[in-house]
VEXLUM-213218 format. One record per residue: residue in one letter; y negated, z, x negated of N, C-alpha, C in turn. Coordinates in steps of 0.02 Angstrom, whole numbers. Last residue first. Layout:
N
+----+--------+--------+--------+--------+--------+--------+--------+--------+--------+
! aa !    n.v !    n.w !    n.u !   ca.v !   ca.w !   ca.u !    c.v !    c.w !    c.u !
+----+--------+--------+--------+--------+--------+--------+--------+--------+--------+
!  a !      Y !      Z !      X !      Y !      Z !      X !      Y !      Z !      X !
...
+----+--------+--------+--------+--------+--------+--------+--------+--------+--------+
***
This chain:
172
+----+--------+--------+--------+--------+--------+--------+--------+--------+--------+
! aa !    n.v !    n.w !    n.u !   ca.v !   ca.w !   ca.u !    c.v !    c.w !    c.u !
+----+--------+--------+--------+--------+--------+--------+--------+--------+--------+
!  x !  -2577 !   1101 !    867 !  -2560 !   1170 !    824 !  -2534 !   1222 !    854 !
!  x !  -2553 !    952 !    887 !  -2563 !   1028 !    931 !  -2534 !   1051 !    883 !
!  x !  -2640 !    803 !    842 !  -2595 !    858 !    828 !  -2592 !    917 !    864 !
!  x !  -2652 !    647 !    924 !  -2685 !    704 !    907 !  -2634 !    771 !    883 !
!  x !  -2633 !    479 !    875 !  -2597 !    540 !    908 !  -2669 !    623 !    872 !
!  x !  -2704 !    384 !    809 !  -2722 !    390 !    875 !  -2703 !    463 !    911 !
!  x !  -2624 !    367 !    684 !  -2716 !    385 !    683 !  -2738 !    390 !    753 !
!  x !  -2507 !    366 !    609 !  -2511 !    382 !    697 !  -2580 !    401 !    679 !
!  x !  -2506 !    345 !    461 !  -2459 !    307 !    499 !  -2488 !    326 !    576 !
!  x !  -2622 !    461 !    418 !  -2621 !    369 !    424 !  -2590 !    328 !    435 !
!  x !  -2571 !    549 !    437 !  -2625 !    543 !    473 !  -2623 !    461 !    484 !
!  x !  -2431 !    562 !    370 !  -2446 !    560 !    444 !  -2503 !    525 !    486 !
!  x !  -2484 !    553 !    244 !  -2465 !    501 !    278 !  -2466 !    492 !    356 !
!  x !  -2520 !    694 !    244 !  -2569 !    629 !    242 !  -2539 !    586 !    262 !
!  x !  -2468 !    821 !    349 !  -2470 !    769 !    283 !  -2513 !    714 !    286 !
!  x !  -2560 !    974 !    366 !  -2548 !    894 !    401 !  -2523 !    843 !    340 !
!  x !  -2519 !   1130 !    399 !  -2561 !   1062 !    359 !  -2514 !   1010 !    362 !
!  x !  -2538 !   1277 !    443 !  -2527 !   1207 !    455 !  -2556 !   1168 !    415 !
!  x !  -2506 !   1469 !    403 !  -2552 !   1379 !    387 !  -2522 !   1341 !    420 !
!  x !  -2502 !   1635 !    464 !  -2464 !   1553 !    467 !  -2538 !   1495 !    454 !
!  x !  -2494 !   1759 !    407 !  -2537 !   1717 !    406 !  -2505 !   1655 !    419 !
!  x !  -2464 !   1920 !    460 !  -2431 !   1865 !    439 !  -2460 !   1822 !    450 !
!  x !  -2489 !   2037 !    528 !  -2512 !   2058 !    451 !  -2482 !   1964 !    409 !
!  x !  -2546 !   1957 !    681 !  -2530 !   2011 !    644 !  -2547 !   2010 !    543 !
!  x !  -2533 !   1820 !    627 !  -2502 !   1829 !    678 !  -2484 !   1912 !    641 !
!  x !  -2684 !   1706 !    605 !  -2677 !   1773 !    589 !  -2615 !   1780 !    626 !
!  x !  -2676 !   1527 !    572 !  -2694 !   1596 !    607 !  -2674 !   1646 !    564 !
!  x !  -2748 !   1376 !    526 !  -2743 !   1452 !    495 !  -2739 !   1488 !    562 !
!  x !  -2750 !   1199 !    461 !  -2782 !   1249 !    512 !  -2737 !   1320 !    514 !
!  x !  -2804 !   1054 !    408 !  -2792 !   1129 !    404 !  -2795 !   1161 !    462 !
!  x !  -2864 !    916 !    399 !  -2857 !    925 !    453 !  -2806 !   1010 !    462 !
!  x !  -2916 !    885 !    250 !  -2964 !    898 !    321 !  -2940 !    937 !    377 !
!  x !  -2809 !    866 !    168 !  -2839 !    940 !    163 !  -2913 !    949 !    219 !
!  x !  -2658 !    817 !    181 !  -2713 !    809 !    215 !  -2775 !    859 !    198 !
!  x !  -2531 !    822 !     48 !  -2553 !    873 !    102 !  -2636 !    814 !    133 !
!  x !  -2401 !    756 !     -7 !  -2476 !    780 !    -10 !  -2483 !    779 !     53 !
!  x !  -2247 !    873 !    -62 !  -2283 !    782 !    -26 !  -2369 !    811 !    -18 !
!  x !  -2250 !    954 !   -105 !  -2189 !    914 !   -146 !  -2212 !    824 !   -107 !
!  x !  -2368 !   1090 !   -176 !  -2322 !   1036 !   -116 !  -2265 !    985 !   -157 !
!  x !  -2356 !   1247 !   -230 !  -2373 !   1174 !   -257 !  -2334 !   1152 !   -209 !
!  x !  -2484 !   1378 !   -212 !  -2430 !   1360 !   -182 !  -2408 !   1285 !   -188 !
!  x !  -2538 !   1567 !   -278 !  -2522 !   1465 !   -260 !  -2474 !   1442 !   -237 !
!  x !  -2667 !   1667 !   -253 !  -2589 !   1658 !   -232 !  -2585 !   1565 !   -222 !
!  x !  -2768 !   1764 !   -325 !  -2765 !   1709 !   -312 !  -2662 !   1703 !   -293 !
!  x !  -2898 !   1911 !   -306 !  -2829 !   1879 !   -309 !  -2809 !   1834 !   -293 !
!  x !  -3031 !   1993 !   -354 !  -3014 !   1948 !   -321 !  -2951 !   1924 !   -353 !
!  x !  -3118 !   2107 !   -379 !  -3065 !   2114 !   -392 !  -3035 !   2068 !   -330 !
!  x !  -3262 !   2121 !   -375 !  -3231 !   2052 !   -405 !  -3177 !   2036 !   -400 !
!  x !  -3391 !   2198 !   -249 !  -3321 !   2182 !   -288 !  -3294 !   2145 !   -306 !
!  x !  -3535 !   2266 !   -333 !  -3500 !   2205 !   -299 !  -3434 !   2204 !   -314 !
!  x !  -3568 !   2440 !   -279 !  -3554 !   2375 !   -345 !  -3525 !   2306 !   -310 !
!  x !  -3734 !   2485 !   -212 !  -3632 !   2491 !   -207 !  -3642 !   2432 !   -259 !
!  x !  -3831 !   2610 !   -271 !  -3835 !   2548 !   -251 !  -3738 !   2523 !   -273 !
!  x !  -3861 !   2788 !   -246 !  -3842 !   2722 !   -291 !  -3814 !   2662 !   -275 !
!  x !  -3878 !   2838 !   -105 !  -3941 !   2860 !   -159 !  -3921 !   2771 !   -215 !
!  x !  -3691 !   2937 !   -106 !  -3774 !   2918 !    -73 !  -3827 !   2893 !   -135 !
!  x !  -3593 !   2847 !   -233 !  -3626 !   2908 !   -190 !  -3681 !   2881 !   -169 !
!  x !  -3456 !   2722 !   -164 !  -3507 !   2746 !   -220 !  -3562 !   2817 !   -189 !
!  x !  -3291 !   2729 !   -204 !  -3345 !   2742 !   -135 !  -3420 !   2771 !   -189 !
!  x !  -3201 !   2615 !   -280 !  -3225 !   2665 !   -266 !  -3290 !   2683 !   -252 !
!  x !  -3115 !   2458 !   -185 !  -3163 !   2483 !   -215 !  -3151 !   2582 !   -209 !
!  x !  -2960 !   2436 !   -202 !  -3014 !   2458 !   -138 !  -3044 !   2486 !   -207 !
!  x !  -2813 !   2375 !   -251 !  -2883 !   2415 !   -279 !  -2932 !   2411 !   -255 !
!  x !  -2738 !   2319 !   -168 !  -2716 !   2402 !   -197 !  -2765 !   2399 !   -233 !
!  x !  -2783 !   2224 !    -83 !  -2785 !   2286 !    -50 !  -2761 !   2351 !   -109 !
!  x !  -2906 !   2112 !   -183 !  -2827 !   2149 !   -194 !  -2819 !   2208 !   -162 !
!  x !  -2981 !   1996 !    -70 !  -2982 !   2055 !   -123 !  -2903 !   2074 !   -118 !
!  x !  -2918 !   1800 !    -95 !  -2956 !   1886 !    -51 !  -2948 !   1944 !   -115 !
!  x !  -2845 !   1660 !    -84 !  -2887 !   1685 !   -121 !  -2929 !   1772 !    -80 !
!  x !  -2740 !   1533 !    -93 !  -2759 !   1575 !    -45 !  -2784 !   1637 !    -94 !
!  x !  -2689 !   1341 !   -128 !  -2719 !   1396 !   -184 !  -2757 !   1488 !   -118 !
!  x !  -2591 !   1221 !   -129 !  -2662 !   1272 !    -68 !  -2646 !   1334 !   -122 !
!  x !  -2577 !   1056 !   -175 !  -2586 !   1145 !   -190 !  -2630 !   1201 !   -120 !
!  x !  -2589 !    921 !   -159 !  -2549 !    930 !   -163 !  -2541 !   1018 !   -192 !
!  x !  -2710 !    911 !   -115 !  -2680 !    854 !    -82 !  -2626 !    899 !   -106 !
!  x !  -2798 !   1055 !    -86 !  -2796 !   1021 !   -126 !  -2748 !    968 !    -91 !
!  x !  -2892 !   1200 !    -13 !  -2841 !   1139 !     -2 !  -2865 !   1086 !    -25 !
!  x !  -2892 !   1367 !    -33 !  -2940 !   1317 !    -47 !  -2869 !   1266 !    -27 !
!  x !  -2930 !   1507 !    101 !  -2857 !   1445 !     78 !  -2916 !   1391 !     53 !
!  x !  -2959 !   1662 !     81 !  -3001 !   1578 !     80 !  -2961 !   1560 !     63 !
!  x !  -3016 !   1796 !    197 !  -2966 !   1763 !    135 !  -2995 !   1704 !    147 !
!  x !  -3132 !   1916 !    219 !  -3132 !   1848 !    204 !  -3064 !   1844 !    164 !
!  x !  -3082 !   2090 !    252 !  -3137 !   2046 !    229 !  -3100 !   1960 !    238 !
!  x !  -2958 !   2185 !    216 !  -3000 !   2171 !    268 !  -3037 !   2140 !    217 !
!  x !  -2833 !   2147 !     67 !  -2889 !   2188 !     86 !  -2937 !   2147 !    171 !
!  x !  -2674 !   2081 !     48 !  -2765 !   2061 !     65 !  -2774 !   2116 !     90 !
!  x !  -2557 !   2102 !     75 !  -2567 !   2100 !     13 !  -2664 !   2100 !      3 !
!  x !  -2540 !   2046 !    195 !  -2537 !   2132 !    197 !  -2570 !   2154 !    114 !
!  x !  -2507 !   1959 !    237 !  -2544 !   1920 !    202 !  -2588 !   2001 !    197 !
!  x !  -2354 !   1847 !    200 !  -2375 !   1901 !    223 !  -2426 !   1903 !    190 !
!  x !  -2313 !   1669 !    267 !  -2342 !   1731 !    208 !  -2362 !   1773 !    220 !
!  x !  -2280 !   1525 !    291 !  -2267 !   1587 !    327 !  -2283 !   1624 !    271 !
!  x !  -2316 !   1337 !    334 !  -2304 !   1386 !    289 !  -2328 !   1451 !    307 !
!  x !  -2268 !   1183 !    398 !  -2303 !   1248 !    426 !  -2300 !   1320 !    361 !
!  x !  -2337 !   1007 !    360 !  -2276 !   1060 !    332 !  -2321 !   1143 !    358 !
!  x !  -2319 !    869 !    483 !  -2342 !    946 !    427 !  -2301 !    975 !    413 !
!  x !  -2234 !    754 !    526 !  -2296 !    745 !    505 !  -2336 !    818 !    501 !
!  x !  -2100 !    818 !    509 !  -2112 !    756 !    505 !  -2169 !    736 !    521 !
!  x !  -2097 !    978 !    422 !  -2059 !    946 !    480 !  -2103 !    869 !    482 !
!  x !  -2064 !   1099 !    322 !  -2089 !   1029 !    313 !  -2059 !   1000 !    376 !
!  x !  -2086 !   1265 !    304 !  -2049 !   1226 !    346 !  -2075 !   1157 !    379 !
!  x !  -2070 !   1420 !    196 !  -2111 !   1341 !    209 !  -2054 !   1306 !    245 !
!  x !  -2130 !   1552 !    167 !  -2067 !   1528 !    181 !  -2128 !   1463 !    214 !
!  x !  -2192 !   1637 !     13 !  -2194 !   1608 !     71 !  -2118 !   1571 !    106 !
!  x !  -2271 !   1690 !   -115 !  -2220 !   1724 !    -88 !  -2230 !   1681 !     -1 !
!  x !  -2367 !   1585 !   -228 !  -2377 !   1617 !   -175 !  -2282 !   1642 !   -125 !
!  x !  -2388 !   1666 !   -408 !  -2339 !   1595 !   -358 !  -2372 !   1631 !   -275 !
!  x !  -2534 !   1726 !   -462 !  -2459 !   1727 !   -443 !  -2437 !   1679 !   -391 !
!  x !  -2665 !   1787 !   -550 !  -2669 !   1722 !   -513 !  -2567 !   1738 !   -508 !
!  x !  -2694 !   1929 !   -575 !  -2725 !   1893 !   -529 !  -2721 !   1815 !   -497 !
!  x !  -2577 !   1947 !   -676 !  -2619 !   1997 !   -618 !  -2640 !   1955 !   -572 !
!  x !  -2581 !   1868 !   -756 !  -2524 !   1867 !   -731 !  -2543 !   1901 !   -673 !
!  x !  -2715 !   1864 !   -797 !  -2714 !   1835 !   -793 !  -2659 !   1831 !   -754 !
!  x !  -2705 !   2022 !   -874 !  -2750 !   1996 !   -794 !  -2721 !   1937 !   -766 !
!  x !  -2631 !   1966 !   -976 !  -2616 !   2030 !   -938 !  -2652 !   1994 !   -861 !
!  x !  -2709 !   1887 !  -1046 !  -2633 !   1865 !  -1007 !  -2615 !   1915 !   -939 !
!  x !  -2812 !   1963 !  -1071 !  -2850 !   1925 !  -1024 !  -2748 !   1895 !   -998 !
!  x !  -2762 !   2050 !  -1152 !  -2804 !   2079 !  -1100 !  -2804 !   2034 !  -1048 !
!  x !  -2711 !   1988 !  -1267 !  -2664 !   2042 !  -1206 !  -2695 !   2073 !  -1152 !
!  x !  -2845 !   1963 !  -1313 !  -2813 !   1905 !  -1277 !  -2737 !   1933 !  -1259 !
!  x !  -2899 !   2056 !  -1351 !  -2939 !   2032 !  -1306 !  -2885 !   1968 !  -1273 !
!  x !  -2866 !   2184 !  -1433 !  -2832 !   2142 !  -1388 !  -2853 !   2087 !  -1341 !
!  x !  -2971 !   2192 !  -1513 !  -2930 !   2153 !  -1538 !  -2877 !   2142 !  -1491 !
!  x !  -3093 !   2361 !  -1497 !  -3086 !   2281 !  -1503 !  -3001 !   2257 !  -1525 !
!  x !  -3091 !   2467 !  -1370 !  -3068 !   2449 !  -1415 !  -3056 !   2378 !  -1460 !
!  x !  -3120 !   2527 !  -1258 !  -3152 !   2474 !  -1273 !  -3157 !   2458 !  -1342 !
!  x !  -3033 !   2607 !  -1181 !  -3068 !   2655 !  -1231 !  -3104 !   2584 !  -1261 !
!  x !  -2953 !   2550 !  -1118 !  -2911 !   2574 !  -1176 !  -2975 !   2578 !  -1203 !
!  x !  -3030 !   2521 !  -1005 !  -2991 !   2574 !   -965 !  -2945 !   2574 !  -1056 !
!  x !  -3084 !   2412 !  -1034 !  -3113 !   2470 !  -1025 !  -3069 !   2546 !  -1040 !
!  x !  -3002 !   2314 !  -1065 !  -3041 !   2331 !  -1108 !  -3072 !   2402 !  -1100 !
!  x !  -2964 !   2303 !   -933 !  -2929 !   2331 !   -941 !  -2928 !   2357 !  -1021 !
!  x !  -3096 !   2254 !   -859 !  -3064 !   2316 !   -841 !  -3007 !   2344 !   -886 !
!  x !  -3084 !   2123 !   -934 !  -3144 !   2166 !   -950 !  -3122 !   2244 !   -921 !
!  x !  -2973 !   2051 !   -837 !  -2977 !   2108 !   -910 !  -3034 !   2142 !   -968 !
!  x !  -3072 !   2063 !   -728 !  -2980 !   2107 !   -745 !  -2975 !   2129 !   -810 !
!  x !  -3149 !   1967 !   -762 !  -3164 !   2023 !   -735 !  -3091 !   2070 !   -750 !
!  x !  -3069 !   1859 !   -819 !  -3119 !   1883 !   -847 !  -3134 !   1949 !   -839 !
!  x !  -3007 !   1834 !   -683 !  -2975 !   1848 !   -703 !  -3022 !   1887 !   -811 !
!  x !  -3138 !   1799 !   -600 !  -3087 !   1853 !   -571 !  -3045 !   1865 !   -645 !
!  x !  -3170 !   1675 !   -661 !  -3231 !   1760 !   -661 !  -3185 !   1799 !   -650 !
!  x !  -3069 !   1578 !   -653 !  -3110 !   1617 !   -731 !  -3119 !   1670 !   -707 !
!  x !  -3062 !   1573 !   -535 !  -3009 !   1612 !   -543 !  -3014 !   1637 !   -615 !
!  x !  -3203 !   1517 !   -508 !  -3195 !   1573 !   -476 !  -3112 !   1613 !   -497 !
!  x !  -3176 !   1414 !   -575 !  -3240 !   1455 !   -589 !  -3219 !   1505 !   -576 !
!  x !  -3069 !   1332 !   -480 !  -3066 !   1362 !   -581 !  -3108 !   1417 !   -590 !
!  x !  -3165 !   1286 !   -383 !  -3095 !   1354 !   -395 !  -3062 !   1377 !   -453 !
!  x !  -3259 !   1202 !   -428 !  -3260 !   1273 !   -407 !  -3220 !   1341 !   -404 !
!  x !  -3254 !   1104 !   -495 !  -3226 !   1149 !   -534 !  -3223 !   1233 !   -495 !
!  x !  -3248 !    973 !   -359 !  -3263 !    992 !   -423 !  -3230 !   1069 !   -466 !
!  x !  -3185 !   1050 !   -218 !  -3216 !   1001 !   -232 !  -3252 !   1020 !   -325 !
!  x !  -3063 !   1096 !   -105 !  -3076 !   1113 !   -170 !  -3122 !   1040 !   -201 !
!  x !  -3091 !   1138 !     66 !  -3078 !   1090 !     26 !  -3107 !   1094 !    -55 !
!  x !  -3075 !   1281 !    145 !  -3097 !   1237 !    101 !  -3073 !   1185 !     71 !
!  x !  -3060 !   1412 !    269 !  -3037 !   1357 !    242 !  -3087 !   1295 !    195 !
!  x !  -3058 !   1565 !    287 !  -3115 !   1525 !    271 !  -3072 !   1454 !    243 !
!  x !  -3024 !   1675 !    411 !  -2998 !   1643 !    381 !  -3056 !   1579 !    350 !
!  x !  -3056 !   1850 !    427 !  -3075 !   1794 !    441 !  -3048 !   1755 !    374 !
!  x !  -3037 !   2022 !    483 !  -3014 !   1980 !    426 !  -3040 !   1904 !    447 !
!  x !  -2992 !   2142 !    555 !  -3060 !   2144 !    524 !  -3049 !   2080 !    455 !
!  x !  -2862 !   2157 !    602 !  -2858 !   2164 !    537 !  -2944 !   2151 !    523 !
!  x !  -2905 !   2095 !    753 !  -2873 !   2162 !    748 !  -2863 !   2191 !    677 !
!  x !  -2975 !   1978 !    737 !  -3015 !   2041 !    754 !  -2981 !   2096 !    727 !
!  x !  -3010 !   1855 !    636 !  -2960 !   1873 !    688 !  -2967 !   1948 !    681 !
!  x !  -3085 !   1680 !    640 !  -3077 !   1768 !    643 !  -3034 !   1797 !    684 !
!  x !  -3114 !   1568 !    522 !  -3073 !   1578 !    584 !  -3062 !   1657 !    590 !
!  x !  -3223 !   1447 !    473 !  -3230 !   1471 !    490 !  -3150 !   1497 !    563 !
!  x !  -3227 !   1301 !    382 !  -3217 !   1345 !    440 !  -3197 !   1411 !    447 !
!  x !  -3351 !   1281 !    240 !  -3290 !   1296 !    244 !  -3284 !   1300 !    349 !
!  x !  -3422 !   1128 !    145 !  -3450 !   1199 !    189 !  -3381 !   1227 !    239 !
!  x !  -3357 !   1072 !     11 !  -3375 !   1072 !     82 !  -3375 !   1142 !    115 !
!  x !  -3435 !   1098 !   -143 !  -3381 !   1111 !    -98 !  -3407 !   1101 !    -27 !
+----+--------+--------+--------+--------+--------+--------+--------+--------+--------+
***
């Protein structure tokens, strides 16, 4: 994967990591997350064998969901609007595909529990995936992300654009 940008925005303790999805990476990572879920939910029925696969749908509906957005395609990007209240403080990561942006952070309704003095904190997995399928392909270099408050506005550039006007510069 290409080495991501980097975008912070102070008042939510939150930074935006943009990527370009290269090989299996984002599969990997919506395996482990969603693996992880229902290994939790193995747990949490007493670790009982034979649901293993109402376990993993279960999660599975859990952790990966349509993305909840308002989208507005205008003639070289399409700007897309999402509340993004659903994220825990830390890193979200828009991976960008030609035709998907896939937006990825911890799940604010399960904050870790606070581990005691003395025992080493657990890593958290409880990672959530939100998609979003285009209807024209997307540019996935030329991205770009704010924070407006708890509302995350994307830009993304269509491709054609780029390659019909290669001189014009875009203002975001």
């Amino acid at each position: 994967m290409a080495s991501p940008r980097l975008i912070r925005f102070a008042p939510r303790a939150q930074e935006i990591k943009i990527c370009q999805v290269v090989g299996n990476e984002l599969n990997d990572k919506i395996h482990e997350a969603v693996a992880w879920r229902a290994f939790q939910f193995y747990e949490q029925e007493g670790c009982a064998p034979g649901h293993e696969l109402g376990h993993w749908e279960r999660a599975e509906s859990e952790v990966v969901r349509p993305l909840d957005c308002g989208v507005l395609s205008q003639d070289h990007r399409v700007c897309l609007t999402t509340d993004a209240a659903i994220f825990d403080d830390g890193a979200v990561e828009l991976f960008v595909e030609p035709w998907r942006l896939t937006i990825c952070g911890f799940d604010r309704s399960r904050r870790p529990v606070p581990t005691p003095p003395g025992e080493p904190a657990q890593k958290r997995r409880d990672f959530i995936f939100r998609v979003h399928d285009f209807n024209v392909e997307i540019d996935p270099t030329g991205v770009a992300a704010r924070f407006n408050g708890p509302v995350l506005n994307i830009y993304l550039p269509k491709a054609y654009a780029r390659r019909d006007y290669p001189e014009t510069a875009w203002v975001l």
